[in-house]
C-alpha positions as CSV (number, residue, x, y, z in Angstrom):
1,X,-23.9,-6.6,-18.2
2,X,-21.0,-8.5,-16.1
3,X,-19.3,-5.9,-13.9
4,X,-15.6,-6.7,-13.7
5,X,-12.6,-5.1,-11.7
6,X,-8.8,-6.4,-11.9
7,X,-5.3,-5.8,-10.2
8,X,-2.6,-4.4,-12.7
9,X,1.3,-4.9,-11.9
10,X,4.2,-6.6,-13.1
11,X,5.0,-9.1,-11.8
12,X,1.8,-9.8,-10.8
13,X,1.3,-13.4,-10.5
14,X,1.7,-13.4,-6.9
15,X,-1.2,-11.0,-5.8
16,X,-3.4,-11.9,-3.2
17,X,-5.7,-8.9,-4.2
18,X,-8.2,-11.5,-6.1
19,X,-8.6,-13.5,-3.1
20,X,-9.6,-10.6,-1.0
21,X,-11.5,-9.2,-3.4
22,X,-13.4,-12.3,-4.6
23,X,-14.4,-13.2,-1.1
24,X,-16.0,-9.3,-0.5
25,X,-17.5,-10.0,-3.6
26,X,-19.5,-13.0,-2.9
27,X,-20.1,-12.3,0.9
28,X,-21.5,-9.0,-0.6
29,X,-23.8,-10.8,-2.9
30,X,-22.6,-8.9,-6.1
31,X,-21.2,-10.2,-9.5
32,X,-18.2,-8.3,-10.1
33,X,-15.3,-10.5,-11.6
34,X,-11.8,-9.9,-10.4
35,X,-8.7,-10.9,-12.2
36,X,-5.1,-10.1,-12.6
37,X,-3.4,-8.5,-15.4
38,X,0.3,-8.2,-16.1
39,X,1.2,-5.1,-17.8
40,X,4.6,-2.7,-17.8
41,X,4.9,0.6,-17.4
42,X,5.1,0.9,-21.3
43,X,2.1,-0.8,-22.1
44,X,-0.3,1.1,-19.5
45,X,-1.5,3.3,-22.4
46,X,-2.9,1.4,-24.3
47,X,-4.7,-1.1,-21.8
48,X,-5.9,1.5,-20.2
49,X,-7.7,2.7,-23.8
50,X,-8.7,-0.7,-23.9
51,X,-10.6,-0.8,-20.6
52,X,-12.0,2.3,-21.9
53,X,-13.9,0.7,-24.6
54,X,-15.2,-2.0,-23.0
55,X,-18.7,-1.6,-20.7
56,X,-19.2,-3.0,-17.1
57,X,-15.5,-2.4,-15.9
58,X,-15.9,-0.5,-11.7
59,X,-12.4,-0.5,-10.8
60,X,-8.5,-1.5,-11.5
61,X,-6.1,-2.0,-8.2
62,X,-2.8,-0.8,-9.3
63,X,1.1,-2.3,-7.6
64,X,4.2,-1.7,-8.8
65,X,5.5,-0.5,-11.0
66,X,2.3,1.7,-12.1
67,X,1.7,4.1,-9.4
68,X,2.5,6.8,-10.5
69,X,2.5,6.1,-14.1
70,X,-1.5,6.1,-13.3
71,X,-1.8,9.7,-12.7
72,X,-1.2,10.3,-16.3
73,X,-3.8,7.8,-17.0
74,X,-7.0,9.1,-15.3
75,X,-9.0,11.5,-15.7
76,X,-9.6,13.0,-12.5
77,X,-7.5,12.5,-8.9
78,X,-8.9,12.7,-5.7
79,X,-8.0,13.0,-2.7
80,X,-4.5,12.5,-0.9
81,X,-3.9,10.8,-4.5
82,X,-3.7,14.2,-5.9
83,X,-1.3,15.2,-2.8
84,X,1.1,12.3,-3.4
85,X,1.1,12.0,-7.9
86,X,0.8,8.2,-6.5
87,X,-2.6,6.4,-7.9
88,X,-2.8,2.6,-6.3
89,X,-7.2,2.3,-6.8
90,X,-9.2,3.4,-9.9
91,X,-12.5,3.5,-10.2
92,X,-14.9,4.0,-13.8
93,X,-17.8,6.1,-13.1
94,X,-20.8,6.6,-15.4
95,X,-21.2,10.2,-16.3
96,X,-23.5,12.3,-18.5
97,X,-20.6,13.3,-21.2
98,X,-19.2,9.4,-20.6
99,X,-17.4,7.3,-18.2
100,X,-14.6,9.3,-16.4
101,X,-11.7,7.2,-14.8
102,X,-10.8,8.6,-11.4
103,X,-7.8,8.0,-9.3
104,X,-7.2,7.5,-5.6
105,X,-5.0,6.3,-3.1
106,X,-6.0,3.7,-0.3
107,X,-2.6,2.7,0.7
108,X,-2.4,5.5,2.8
109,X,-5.3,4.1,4.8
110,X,-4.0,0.7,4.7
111,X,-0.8,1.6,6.7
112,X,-2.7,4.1,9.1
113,X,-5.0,1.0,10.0
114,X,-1.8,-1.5,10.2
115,X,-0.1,0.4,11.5
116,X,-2.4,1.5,14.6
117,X,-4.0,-1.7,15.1
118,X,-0.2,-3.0,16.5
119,X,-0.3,0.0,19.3
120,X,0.9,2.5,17.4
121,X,0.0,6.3,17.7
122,X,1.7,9.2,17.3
123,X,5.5,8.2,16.0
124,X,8.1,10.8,17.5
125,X,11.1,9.1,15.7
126,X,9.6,7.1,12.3
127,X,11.7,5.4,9.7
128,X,10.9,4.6,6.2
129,X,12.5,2.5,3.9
130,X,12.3,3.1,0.6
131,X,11.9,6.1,-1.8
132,X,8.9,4.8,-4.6
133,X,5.4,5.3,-4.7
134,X,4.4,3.2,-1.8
135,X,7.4,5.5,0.4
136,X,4.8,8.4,-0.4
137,X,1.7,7.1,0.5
138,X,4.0,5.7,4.1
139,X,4.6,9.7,4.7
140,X,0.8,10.5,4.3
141,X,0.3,7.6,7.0
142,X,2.5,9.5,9.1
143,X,1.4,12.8,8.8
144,X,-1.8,11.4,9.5
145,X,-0.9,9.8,12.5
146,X,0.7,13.0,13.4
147,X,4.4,12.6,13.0
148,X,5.9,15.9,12.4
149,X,9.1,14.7,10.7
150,X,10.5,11.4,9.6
151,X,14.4,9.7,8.1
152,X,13.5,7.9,4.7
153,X,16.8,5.3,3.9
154,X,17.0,4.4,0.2
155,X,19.0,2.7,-2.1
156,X,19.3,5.4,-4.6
157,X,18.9,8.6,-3.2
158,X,18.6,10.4,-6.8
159,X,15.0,8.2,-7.2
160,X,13.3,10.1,-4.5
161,X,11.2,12.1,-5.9
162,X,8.0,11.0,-5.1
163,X,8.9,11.2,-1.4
164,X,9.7,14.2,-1.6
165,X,6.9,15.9,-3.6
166,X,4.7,14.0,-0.1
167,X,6.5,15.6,2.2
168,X,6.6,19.1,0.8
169,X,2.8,18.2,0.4
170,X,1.9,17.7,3.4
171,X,4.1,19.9,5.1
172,X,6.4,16.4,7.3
173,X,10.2,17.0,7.6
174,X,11.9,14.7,5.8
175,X,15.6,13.7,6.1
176,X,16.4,11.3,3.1
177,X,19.7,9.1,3.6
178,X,21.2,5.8,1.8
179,X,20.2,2.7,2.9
180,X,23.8,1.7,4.3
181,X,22.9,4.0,7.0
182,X,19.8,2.8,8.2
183,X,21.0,0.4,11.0
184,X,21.2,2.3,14.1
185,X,18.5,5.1,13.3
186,X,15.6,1.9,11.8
187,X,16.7,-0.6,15.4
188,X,15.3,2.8,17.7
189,X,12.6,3.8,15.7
190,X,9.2,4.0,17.5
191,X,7.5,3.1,14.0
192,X,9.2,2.0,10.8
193,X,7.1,1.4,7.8
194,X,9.5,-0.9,5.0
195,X,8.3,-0.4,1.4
196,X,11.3,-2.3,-0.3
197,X,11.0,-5.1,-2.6
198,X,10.9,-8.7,-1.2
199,X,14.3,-9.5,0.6
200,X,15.5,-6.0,-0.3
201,X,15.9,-5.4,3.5
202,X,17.8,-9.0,4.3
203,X,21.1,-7.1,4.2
204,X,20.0,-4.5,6.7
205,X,18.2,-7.1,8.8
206,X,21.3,-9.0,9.2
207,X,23.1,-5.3,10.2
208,X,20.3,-4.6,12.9
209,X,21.2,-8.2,14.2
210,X,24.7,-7.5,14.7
211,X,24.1,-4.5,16.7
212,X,22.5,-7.0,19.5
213,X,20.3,-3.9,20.4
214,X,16.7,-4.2,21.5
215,X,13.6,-3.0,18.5
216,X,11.0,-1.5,20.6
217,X,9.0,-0.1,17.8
218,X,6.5,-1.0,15.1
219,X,7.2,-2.4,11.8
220,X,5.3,-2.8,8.9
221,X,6.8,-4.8,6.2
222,X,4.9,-4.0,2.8
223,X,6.6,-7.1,1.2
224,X,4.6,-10.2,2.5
225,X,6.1,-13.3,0.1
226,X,8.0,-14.7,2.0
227,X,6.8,-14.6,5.5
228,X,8.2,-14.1,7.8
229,X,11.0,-12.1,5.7
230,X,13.9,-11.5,7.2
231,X,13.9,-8.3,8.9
232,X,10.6,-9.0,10.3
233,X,12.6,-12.1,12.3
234,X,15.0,-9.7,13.3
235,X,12.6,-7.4,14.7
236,X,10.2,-9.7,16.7
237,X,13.6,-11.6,18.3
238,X,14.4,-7.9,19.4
239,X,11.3,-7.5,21.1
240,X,9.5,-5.5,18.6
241,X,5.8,-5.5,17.0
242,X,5.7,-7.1,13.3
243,X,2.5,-5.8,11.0
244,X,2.8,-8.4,7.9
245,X,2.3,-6.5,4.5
246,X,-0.5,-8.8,4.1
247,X,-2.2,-6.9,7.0
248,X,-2.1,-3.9,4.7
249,X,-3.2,-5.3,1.9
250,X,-6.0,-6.0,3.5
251,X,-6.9,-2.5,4.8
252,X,-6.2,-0.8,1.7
253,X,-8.7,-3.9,0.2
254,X,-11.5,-2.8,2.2
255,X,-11.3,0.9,0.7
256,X,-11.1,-0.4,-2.7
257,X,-14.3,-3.2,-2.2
258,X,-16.3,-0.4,-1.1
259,X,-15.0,2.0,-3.9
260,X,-16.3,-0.4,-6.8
261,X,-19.0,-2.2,-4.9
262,X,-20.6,1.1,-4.5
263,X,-21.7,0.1,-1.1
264,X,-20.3,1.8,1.4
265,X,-22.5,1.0,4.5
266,X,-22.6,-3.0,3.4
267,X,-18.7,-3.3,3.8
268,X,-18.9,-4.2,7.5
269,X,-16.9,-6.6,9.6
270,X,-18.6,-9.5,8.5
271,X,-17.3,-8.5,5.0
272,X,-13.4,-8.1,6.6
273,X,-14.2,-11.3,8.5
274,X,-14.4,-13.3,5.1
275,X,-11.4,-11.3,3.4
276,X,-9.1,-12.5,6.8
277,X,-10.4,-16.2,6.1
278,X,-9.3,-15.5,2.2
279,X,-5.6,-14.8,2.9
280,X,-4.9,-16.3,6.1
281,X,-5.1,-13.7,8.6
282,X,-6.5,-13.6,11.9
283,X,-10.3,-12.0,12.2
284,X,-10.4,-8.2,13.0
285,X,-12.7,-5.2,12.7
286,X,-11.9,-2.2,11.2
């Protein structure tokens, strides 16, 4: 039986999640297929009953839009998945009654991993930007690094419930604010984690860049096509660190290869060594 795994989204076309995932694959020495499927919000339902039917499927990656559409879709969630409602990894495991579909979340262990491997620890004034799905799993990364409170900037602040429903979670402070106002508090942040959409932040970059202020911090810009994007220019000519989204990806990656290999010990550095070559990114060990 062919053992096959797949990234869902929309629009997906521009996923490096194969690449990463086919190189694990192969250094790995295991035949699972990986693929990308477009699919909306509205037609998750009945894929997902498709997938159902058909043998040999381990695991689905899940982007935007379908984080937290997910959770309905599953039939278990565990871990800080369950905390957040925000499902980015599932995996299909072979039960006695059937094959259960089980949710989890390994963005949040993607950012903690970025995030630390540019210097940073323990963020005493974090931004966010962003309210969605990926904002959520950016406040477990801080609560895990041990923030105690952070400002969230988005550009609707009546879609911020999933950032919320985190932060009451996990017991972090949160002080939600539009976007508009993000200048002065994202240029002095020790850590700022951007979840917007490609060149969604180009309008605040150019803000930050008028204020002719240094950027000490950290970012992490999810969005990785383009790169550089615009505010990660700003950030580095201000003397700050820049974590590409790509970075992320790859963290979050690793979690996933060893979720649906279903080997755990074999997903060392040699495995992350040949998912860096895949994408571009310089060699580094977990």
């Amino acid at each position: 039986m062919s053992l096959r795994a797949a990234v869902l989204g929309h629009p997906i076309s521009h996923s490096k999640s194969p690449a990463l995932h086919h190189a694990a694959y192969s250094r790995l020495g295991i035949g699972i297929s990986y693929t990308a499927i477009d699919v909306t919000e509205q037609l998750l339902p009945s894929l997902m009953r498709q997938l159902r039917r058909q043998p040999g499927w381990r695991g689905l990656s899940v982007t935007m839009p379908l984080k937290t559409a997910m959770v309905g879709e599953v039939d278990e969630v565990r871990g800080v998945a369950k905390a957040l409602g925000v499902v980015n990894t599932v995996c299909f495991e072979e039960h006695a009654d059937g094959t259960r579909a089980v949710g989890f979340n390994t963005d949040v262990a993607g950012i903690v991993n970025a995030v630390r491997h540019a210097g940073a620890r323990t963020p005493s004034a974090p931004v966010i930007l962003g309210g969605g799905g990926t904002a959520a799993a950016a406040v477990a990364a801080l609560s895990e690094l041990g923030a105690g409170s952070a400002r969230i900037f988005v550009r609707d602040p009546a879609r911020t419930a999933e950032v919320r429903a985190a932060g009451e979670s996990l017991g972090l402070s949160l002080a939600i604010r539009p976007l508009t106002e993000a200048a002065k508090a994202t240029a002095a942040a020790d850590v700022v984690i951007s979840t917007l959409p490609p060149r969604a932040a180009d309008g605040l970059a150019s803000e930050i860049a008028a204020l002719k202020t240094s950027t000490p911090g950290v970012l992490l810009d999810v969005a990785y096509d383009p790169w550089p994007s615009l505010i990660a220019s700003v950030w580095e000519a201000g003397g700050g660190a820049v974590v590409p989204g790509l970075e992320m990806l790859l963290y979050q990656a690793v979690e996933q290869v060893r979720l649906f290999s279903r080997l755990e010990e074999e997903v060392n550095a040699s495995v992350i060594d040949v998912m860096c070559d895949a994408v571009g990114l310089p060699r580094r060990a977990l």
